[in-house]
N, C-alpha and C positions, 0 to 999 in steps of 0.2 A: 515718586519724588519723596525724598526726605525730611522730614520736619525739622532734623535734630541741625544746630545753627554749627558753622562750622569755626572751633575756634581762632582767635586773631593769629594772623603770626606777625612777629617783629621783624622788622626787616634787618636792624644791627644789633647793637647794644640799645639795651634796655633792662629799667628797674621796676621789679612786678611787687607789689604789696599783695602776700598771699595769707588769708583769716589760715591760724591754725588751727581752728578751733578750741575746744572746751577744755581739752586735755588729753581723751581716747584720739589713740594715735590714726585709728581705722574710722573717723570722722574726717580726714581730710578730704578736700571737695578731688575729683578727675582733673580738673585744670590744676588744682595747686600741685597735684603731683607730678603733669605734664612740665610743668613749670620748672620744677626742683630737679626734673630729668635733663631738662636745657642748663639749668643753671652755670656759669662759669666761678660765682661767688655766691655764698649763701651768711645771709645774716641773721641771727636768732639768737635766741637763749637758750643754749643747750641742755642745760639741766631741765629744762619742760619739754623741749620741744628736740631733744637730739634722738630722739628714735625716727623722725621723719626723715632724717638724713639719710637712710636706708633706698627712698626714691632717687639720689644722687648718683652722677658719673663718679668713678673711682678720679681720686685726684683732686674733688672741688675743692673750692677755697673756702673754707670756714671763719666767721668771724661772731665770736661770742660775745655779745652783746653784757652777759650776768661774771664776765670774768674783769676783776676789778682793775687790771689792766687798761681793759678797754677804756678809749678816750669815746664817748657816746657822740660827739658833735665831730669828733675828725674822721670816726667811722660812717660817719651820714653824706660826708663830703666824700669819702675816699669812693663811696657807691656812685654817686656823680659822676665823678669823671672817669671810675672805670668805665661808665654804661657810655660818658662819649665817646671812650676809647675803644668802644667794640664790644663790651664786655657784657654778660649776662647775670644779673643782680635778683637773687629772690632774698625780700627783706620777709621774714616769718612772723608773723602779729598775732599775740593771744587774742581766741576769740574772732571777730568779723574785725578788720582794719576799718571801717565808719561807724563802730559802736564802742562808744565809750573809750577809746583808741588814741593814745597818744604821737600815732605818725603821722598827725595832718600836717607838721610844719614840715617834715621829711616831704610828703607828697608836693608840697607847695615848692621846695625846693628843684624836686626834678623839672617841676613846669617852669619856675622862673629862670633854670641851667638850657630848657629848650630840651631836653631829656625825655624818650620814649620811655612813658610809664605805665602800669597794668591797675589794678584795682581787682582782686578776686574776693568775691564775698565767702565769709568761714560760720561755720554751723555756730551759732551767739550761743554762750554758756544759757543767757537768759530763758532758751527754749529746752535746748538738751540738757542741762543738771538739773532743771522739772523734772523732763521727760525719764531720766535715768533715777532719780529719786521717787517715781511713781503719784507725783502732783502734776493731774490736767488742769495748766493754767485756766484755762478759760471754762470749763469746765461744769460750773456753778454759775457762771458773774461771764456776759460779752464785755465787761471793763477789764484789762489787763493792763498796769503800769509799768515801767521802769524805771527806775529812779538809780544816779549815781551818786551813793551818800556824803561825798568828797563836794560835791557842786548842788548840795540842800543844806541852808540857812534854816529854813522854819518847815516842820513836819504838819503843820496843819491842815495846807490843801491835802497831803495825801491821808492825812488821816480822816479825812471827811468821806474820800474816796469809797466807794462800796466796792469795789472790788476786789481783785490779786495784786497785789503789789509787791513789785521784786526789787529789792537791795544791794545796786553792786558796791564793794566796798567799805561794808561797815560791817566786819565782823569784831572789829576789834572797839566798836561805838555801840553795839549789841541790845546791851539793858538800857543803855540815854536813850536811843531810837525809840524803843519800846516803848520808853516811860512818856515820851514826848509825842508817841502816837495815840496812848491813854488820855494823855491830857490834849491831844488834839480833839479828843470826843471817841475812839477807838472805843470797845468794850475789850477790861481787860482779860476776857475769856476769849479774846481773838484767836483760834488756831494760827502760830508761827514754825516755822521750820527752817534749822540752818544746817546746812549743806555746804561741807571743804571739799577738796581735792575734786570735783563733782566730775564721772564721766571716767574716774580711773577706780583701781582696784583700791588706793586710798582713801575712795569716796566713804565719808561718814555723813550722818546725818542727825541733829537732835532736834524732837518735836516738842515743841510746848505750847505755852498760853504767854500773849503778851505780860500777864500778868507775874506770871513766872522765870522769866528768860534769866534771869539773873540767878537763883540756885539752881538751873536745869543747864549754863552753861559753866557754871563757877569750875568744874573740874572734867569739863570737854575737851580740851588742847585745842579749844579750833584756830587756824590760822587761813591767812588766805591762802590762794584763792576760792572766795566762798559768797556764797547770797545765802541772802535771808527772804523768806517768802512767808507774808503774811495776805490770812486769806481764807475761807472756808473751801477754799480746795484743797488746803494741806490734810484735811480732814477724808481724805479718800485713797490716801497713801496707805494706810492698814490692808486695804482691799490692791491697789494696783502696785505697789512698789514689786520691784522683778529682779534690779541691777542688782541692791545691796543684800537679796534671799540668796543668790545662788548658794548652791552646797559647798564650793569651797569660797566665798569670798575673801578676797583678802588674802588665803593662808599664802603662805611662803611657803613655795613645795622644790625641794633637793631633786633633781634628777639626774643621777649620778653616771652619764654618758654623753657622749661629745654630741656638738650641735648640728652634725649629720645624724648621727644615732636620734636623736631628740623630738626632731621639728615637729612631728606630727603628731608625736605624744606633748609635747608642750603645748602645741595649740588646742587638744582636747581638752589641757588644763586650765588653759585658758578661759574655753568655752564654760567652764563652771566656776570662773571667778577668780583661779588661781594664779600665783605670781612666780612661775615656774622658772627655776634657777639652774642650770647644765653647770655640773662638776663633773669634766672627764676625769674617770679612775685608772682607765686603760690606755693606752696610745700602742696603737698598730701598727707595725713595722715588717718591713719584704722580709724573707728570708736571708740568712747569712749568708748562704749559697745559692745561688739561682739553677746551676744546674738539675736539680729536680723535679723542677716545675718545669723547666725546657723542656726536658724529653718526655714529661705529660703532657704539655700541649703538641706537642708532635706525634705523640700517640693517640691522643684525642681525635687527629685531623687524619689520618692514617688510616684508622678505622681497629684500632687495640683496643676499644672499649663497648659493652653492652649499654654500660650504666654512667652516669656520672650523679654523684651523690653530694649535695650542698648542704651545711647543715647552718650556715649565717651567711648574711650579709656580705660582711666582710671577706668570704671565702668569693662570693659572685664576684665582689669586687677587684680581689686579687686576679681571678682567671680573665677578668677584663679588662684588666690595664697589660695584662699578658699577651692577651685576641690583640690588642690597639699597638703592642711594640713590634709584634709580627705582622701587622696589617690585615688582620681578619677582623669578622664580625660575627653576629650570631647564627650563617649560614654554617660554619663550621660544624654545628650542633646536628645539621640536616642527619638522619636514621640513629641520632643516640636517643637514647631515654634519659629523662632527669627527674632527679626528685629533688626535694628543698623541703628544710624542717622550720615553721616558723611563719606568719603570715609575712612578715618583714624580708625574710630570705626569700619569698615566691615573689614576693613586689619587686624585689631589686631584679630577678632572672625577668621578669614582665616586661620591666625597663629595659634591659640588655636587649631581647626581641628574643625571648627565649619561653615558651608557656611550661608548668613544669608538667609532666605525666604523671606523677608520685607525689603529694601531700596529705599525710598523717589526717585522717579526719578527726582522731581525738587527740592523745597528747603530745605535743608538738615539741618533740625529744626524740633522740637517738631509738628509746624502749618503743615510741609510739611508733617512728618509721618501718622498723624491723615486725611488729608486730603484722605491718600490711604489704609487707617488701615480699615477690614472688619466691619461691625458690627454684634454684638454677634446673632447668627441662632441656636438656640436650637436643630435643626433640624442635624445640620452641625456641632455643637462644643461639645464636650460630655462635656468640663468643660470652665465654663465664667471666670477664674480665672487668671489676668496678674501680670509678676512680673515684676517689675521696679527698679533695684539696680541702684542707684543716688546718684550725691553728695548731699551733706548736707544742700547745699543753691540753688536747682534745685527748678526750679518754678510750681505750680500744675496746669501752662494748659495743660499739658496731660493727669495726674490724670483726668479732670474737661472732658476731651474732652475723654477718654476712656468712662469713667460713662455711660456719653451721646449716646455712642454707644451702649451699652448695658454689658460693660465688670466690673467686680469687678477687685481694684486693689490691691495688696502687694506694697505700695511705702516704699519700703528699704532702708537707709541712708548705702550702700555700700564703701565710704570714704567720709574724712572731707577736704574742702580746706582752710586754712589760709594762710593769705600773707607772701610772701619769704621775709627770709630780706635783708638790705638796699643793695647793690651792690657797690662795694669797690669805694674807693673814687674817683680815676680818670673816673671809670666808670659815675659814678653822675654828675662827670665835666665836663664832652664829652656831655653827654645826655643835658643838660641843657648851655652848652655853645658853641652847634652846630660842635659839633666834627663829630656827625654821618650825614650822608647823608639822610640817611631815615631809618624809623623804622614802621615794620608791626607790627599792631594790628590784632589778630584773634579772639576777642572776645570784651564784654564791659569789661570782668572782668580785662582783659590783659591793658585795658586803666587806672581802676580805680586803680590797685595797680600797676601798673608801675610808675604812678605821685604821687600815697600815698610813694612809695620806694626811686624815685631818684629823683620828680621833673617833669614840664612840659620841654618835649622837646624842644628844639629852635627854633626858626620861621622859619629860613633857610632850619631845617631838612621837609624832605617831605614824609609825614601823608599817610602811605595807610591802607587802613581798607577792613574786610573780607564782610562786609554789610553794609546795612542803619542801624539798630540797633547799631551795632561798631562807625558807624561814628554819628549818634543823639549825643553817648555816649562821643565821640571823641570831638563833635562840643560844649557839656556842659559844657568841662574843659577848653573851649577857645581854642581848636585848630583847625586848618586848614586843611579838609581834601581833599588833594589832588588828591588820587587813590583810587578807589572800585572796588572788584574784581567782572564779570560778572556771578560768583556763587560762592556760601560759599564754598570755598574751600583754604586750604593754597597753592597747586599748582597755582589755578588759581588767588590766591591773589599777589602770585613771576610773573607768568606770566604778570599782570597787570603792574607792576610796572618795568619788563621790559620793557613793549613797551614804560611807560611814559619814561624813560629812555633814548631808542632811539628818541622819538620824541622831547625831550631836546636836543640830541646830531645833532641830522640832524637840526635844527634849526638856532645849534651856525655853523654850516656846511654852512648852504647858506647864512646867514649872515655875512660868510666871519672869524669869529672867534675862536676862540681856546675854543673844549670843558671845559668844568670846573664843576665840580663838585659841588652841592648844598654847601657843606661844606666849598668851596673854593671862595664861594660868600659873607661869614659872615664876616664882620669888622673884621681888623688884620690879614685874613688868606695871606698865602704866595704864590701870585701868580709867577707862573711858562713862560716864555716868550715861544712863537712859535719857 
């Protein structure tokens, strides 16, 4: 038998208050994303909370709560009566909707409408922007407070308080608090800590002493959303903080390929704090003529080939949406051999239902295939015949290096690549005026039309390239290449530029200074005090 409770369902319309939590988008609870999956109307603040949208059916009804447009009281009403009208309402609430939450008159309203309504509790900042600035509330002291500075008159009870005590709402009262928690009886050596954006890559943090708050905040830029956490558990954050060390927090990193190309290397990027940004350079297009490819895959299916030879992605892709216009799949492939250059080019043939027999164990290039590609044994291959579907501007040392082994080739023009165009104008002005932190090249080609697109990058930003080829390539346009990854690979090209990352940060660490960010190093940028 199950323990696990099974969620409500609504029978028609209905309006769910779902906690969005803290600000990390990947904190929302199972039900709220259940929830946002049903949704027929969704209402929020998109600027915090529009990466959740993602949980949504194509087509929902959006309604921006922070777009000044909005009427906030005839949007409250319009949820109403869609939900009697059948209709399905997720209203998205910073934080838990019963903490510190301004939709109890909304909630009160559904009930007095007679309105099926939900209530989903959302992870409270008050626990996870501790938990992510490495302060265990309770930790020190079983007393933990919460206090919402907007609804405190007099700071004395909580300054009598021995414990943690969290502040929502008063970053911009900061030094008064302070001063009024001294003069409540506080000692002004009290460990304090304030914490903006908390739970995202934004997330900063300034530690001080009650007695200090005022020159340790004078040239912080803190703004909300933020708390303040005073308390001799902020005193243990040197030792446990984890969110704001990663090796790249923060950085802004150019990933100069489309958001297929991407996903997997952006969420590596992720995984190390970084705010990974896809600029397609390229855009991939069928052939001009399709006849070429036709009578390839008819010769593929035929049985005209020993070999089939994939050197991207993009070529699996091509011969796949070729299988799918002629109604085949990857039994077609049954007694050829394939190989694939690329850990990304075997993944996509894996996907197809294709394993490949041939991948390069070392460099994962045309030079490295051929290196361990058989040569043709009359004895051993009933047909000499390889096929090679490539882009359009793929170069013939394979052609030149099969020949030589004894193989005839089919080199097939399987798609075109032309250069993507320009990338909207703040993007070009980031790029070129050291917005980004760093930006990975994984090829030459990603060098040469990323600077044909938006521009050479800034000097500040820090250059990492997938090889020596990439960086020659790199080094020809005048730039500075700082990281090369220890094999063609995009993992291990993210991998790289983590550890430079860390080895930047432990750096400004023993040197006694406040990390900072390559971007945060360019003329005029806005530095942030310890």
């Amino acid at each position: 038998m199950s323990s696990a409770s099974p969620a409500f369902q609504h029978p028609s319309g209905f309006v769910a208050f779902v906690g969005a939590g803290p600000g990390d988008e990947n904190l929302l609870t199972l039900r709220g994303a259940d929830l946002l999956a049903q949704a027929d109307i969704v209402v929020l603040d998109r600027e915090a909370y529009g990466a959740l949208l993602r949980h949504c059916r194509t087509g929902v009804e959006i309604v921006d709560t922070a777009d000044e447009s909005t009427d906030y009281a005839a949007a409250s009403l319009s949820a109403v009566k869609a939900a009697k009208g059948g209709r399905r309402v997720v209203r998205l609430c910073a934080g838990d909707p019963m903490f510190f939450s301004s939709v109890t008159e909304e909630v009160a309203a559904c009930a007095k409408a007679e309105v099926d309504f939900e209530i989903v509790p959302g992870v409270p900042p008050a626990t996870a922007v501790l938990t992510y600035a490495g302060i265990p509330a309770a930790a020190s002291t079983p007393e933990f407070r919460v206090v919402d500075a907007a609804q405190v008159d007099d700071w004395s009870t909580h300054a009598a308080a021995a414990g943690t005590l969290v502040i929502y709402n008063g970053v911009a009262d900061a030094v008064a608090i302070g001063k009024a928690l001294v003069a409540g009886g506080r000692s002004d050596s009290t460990p304090v800590a304030v914490t903006s954006a908390g739970t995202t890559t934004e997330q900063y943090t300034v530690v001080s002493r009650l007695g200090r708050l005022g020159p340790d905040l004078k040239h912080a830029g803190m703004t909300e959303p933020a708390l303040i956490v005073v308390g001799e558990a902020v005193g243990m954050r040197d030792r446990l903080s984890w969110f704001e060390t990663k090796p790249l927090f923060g950085w802004r990193v150019l990933v100069p390929r489309t958001k297929e190309q991407s996903a997997a290397l952006s969420d590596q990027l992720r995984s190390y704090g970084a705010v990974p940004e896809e600029v397609p350079t390229i855009s991939v297009e069928p052939p001009r003529t399709p006849q070429q490819m036709d009578r390839a895959i008819k010769g593929l299916v035929t049985g005209r080939y020993e070999w089939v030879a994939f050197t991207s992605a993009n070529a699996v892709k091509a011969v796949r949406e070729k299988f799918e216009e002629y109604g085949l799949d990857a039994r077609a492939f049954a007694g050829l051999k394939v190989s694939a250059v690329g850990e990304a080019t075997a993944r996509a043939l894996v996907e197809f239902g294709v394993r490949p027999d041939l991948v390069p164990s070392g460099e994962q290039s045309s030079e490295g295939l051929l290196a361990e590609w058989p040569p043709y044994d009359s004895m051993l291959d009933p047909i000499n015949r390889v096929l090679l579907p490539r882009a359009d501007i793929a170069t013939e040392s394979l052609v030149a290096g099969l020949t030589e082994l004894g193989w005839e080739c089919d080199d097939v023009t399987a798609y075109r690549t032309v250069r993507a165009a320009p990338p909207p104008a703040p993007i070009r002005e980031a790029i070129k005026g050291g917005g980004f932190d760093a930006v990975l090249f994984t090829s030459s080609s990603t060098v040469r039309n990323l600077v044909g697109i938006a521009g050479k990058p800034h000097n500040v930003t820090v250059i990492a390239v997938i090889g020596p080829q990439t960086a020659k390539t790199a080094e020809e346009f005048g730039l500075r290449v700082d990281v090369m990854a220890d094999k063609p690979s995009a993992s291990a090209l993210a991998s790289a530029l983590a550890e430079y990352g860390a080895k930047q940060r432990q750096a400004s660490v023993a040197a006694g200074e406040m990390p900072r960010r390559p971007s945060q190093t360019r003329r005029g940028a806005r530095r942030r005090t310890k």
